[in-house]
N, CA, C and O atoms as a MOPAC input file, in Angstrom:
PM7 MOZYME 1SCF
protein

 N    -33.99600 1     1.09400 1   -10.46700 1
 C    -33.05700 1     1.00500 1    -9.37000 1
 C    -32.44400 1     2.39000 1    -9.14400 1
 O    -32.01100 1     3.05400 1   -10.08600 1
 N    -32.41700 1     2.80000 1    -7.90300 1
 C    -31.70400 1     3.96000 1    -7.42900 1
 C    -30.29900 1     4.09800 1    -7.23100 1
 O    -29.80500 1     3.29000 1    -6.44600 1
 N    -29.67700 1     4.78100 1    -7.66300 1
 C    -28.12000 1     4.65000 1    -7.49300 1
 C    -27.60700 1     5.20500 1    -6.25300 1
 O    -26.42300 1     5.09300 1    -5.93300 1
 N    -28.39300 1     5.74400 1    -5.62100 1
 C    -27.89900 1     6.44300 1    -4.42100 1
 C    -28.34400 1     5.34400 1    -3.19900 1
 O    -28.14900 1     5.76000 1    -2.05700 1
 N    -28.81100 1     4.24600 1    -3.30700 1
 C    -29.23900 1     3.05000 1    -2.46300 1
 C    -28.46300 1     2.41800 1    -2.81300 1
 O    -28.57100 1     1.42800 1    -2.08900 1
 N    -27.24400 1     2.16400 1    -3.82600 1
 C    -26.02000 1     1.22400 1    -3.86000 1
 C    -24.51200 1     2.05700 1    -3.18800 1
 O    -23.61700 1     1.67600 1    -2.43400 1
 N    -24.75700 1     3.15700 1    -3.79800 1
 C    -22.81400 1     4.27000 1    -3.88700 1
 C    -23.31600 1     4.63100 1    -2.43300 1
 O    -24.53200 1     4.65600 1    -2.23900 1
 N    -22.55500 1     4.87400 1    -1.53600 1
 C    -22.04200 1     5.06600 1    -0.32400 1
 C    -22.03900 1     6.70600 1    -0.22600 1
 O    -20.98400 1     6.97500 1    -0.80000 1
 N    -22.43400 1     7.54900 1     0.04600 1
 C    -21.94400 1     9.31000 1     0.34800 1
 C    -20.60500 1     9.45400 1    -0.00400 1
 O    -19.73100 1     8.67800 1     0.38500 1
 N    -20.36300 1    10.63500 1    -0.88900 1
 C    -18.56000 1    11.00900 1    -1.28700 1
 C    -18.00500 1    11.35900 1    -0.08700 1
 O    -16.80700 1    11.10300 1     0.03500 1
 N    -18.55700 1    11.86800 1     0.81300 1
 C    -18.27700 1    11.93600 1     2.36200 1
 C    -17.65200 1    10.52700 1     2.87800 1
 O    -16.45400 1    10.43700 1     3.14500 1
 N    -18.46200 1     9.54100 1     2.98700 1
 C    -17.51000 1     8.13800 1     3.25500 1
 C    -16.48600 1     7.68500 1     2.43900 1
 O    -15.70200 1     6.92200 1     3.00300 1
 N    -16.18300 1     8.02300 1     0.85300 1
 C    -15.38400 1     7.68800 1     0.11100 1
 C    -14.50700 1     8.09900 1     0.86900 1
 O    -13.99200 1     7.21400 1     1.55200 1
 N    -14.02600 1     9.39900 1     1.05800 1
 C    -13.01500 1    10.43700 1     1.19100 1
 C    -13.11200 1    10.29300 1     2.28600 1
 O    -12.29800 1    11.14800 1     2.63100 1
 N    -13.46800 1     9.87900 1     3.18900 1
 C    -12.95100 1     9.06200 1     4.63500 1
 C    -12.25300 1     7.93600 1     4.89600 1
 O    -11.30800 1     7.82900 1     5.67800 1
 N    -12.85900 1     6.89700 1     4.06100 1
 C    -11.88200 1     5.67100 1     4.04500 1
 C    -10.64300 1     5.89800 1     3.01900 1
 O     -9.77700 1     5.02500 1     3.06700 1
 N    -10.42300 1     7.10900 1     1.96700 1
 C     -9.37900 1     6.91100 1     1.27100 1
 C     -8.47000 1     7.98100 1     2.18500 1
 O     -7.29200 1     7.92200 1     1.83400 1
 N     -8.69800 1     8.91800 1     3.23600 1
 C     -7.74900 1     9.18500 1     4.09000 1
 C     -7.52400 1     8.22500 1     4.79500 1
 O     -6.34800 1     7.98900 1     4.51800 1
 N     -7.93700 1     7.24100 1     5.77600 1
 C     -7.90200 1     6.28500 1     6.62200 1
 C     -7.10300 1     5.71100 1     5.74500 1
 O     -5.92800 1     5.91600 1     6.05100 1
 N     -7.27200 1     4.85900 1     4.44900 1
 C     -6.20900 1     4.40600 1     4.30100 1
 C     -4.87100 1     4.80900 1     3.30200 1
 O     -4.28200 1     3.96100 1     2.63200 1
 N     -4.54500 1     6.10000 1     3.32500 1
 C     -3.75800 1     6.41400 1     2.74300 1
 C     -2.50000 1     6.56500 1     4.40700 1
 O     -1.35000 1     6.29600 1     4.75200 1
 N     -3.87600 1     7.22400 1     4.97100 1
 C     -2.86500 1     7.36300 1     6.88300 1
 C     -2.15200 1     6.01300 1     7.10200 1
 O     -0.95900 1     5.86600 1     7.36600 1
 N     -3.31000 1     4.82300 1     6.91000 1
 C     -2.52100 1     3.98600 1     7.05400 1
 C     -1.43800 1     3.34200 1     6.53800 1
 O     -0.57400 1     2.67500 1     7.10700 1
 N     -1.63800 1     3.71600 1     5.00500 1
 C     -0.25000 1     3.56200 1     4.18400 1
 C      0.98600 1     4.14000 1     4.67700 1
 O      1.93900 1     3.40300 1     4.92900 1
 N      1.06600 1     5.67100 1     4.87000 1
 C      2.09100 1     6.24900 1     5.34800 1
 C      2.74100 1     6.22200 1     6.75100 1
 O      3.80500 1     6.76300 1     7.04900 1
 N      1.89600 1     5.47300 1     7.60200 1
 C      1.75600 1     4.77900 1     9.14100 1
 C      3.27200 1     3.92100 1     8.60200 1
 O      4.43200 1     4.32100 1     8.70700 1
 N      2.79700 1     2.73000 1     8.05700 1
 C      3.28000 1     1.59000 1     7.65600 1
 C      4.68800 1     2.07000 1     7.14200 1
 O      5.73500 1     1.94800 1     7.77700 1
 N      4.54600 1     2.67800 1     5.80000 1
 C      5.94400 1     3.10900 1     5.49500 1
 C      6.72000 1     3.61100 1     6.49500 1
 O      7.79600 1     3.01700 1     6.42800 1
 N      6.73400 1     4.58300 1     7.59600 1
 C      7.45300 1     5.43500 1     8.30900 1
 C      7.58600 1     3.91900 1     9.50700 1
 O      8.79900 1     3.93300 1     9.71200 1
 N      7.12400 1     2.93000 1    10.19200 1
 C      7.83500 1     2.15100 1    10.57100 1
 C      8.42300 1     1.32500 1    10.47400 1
 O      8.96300 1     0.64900 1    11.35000 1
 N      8.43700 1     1.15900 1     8.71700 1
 C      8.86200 1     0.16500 1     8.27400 1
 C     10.59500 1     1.03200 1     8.31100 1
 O     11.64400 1     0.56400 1     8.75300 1
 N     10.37800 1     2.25100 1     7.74500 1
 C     11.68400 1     2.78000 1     7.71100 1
 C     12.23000 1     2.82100 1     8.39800 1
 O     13.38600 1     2.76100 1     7.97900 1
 N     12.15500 1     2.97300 1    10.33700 1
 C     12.64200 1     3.26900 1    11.36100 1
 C     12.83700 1     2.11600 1    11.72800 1
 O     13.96800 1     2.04400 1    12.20700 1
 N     12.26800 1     1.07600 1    11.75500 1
 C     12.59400 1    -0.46500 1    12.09000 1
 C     13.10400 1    -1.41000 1    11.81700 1
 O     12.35500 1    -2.33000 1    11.48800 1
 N     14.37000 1    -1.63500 1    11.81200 1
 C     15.50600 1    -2.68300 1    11.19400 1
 C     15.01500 1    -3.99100 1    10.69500 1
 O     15.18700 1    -4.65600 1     9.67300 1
 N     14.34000 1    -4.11500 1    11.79300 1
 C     13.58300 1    -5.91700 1    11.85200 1
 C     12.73000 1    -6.03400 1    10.82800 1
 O     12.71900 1    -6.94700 1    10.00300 1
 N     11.94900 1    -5.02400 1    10.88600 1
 C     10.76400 1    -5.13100 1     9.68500 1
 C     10.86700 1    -4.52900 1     8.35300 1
 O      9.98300 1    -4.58500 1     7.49900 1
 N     12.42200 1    -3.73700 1     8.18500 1
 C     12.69600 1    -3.51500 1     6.81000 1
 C     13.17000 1    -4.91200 1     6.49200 1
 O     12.71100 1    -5.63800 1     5.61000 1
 N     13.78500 1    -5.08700 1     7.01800 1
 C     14.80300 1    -6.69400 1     6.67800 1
 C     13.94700 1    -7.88500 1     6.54800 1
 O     14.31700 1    -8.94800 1     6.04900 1
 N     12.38100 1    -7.55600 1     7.19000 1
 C     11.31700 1    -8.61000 1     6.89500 1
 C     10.83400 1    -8.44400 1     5.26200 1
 O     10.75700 1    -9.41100 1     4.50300 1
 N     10.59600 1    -7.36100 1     4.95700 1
 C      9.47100 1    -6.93400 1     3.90600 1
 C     10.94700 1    -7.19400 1     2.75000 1
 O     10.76100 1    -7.95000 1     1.79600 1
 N     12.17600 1    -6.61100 1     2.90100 1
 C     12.93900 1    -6.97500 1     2.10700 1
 C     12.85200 1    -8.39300 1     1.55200 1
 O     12.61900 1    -8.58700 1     0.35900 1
 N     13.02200 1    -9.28000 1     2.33400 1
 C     13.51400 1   -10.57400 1     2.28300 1
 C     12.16100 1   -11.41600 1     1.82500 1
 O     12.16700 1   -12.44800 1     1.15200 1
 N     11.04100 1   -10.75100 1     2.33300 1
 C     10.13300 1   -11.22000 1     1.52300 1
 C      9.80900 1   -10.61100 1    -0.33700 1
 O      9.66200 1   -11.40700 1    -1.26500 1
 N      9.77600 1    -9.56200 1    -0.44800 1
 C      9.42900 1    -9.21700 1    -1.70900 1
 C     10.13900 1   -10.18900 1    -2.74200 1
 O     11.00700 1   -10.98000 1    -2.37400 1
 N      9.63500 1   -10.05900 1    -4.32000 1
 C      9.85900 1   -10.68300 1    -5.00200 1
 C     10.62600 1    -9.59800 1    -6.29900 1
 O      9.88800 1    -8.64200 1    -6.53400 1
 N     11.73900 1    -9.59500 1    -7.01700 1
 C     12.48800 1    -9.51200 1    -7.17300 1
 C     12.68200 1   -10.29600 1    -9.16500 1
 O     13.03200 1   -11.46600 1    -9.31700 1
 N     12.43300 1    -9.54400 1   -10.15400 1
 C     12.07500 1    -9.54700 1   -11.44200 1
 C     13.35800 1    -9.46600 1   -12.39700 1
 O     13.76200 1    -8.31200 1   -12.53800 1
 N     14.02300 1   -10.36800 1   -13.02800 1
 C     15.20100 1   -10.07200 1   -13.43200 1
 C     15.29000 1   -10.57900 1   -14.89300 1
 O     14.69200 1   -11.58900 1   -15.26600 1
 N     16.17400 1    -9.72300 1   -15.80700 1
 C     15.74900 1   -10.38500 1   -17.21000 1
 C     17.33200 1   -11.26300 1   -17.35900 1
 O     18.17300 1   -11.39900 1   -16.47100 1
 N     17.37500 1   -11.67200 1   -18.48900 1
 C     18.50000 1   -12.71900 1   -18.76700 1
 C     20.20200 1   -11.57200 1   -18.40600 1
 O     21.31900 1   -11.96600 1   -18.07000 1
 N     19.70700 1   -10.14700 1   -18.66400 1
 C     21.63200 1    -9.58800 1   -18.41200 1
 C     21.24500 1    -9.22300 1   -17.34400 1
 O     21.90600 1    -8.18900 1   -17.24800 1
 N     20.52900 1    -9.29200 1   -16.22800 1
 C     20.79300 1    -9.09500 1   -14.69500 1
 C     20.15800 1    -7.46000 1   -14.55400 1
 O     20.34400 1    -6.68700 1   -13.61300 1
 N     19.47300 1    -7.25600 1   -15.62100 1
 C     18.17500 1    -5.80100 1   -15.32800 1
 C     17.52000 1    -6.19700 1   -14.38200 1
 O     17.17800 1    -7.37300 1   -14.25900 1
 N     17.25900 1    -5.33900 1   -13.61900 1
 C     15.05300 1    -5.06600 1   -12.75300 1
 C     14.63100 1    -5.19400 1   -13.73600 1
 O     15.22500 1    -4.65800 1   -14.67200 1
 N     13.41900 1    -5.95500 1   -13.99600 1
 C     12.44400 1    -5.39000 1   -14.22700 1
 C     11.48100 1    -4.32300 1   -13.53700 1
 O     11.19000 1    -3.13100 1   -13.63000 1
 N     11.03700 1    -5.88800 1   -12.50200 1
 C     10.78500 1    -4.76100 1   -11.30000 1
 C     10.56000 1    -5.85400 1    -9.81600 1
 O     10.34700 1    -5.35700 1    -8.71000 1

């Protein structure tokens, strides 16, 4: 079996891991500017607490 007929070109790696790193930092920067959708992602996340009232995380 050939390994270069399964792995994809490092050229496409490093395309989709900019694409989605852009899109990561897309996301963050409107999440920050947008009241509605900080207060969404807030209210959804989940929230880790030990018995004296630490984060975990």
């Amino acid at each position: 079996m050939n390994i270069k007929n399964v792995m994809p070109p490092a050229t496409s790696i490093v395309r989709e891991g900019l694409i989605t790193l852009g899109g990561i930092l897309l996301a963050a920067f409107i999440i920050s500017r947008w009241p509605q959708a900080k207060k969404f992602v807030e209210s959804n996340s989940l929230t880790v607490k030990d018995q004296a009232g630490n984060t975990i995380f």
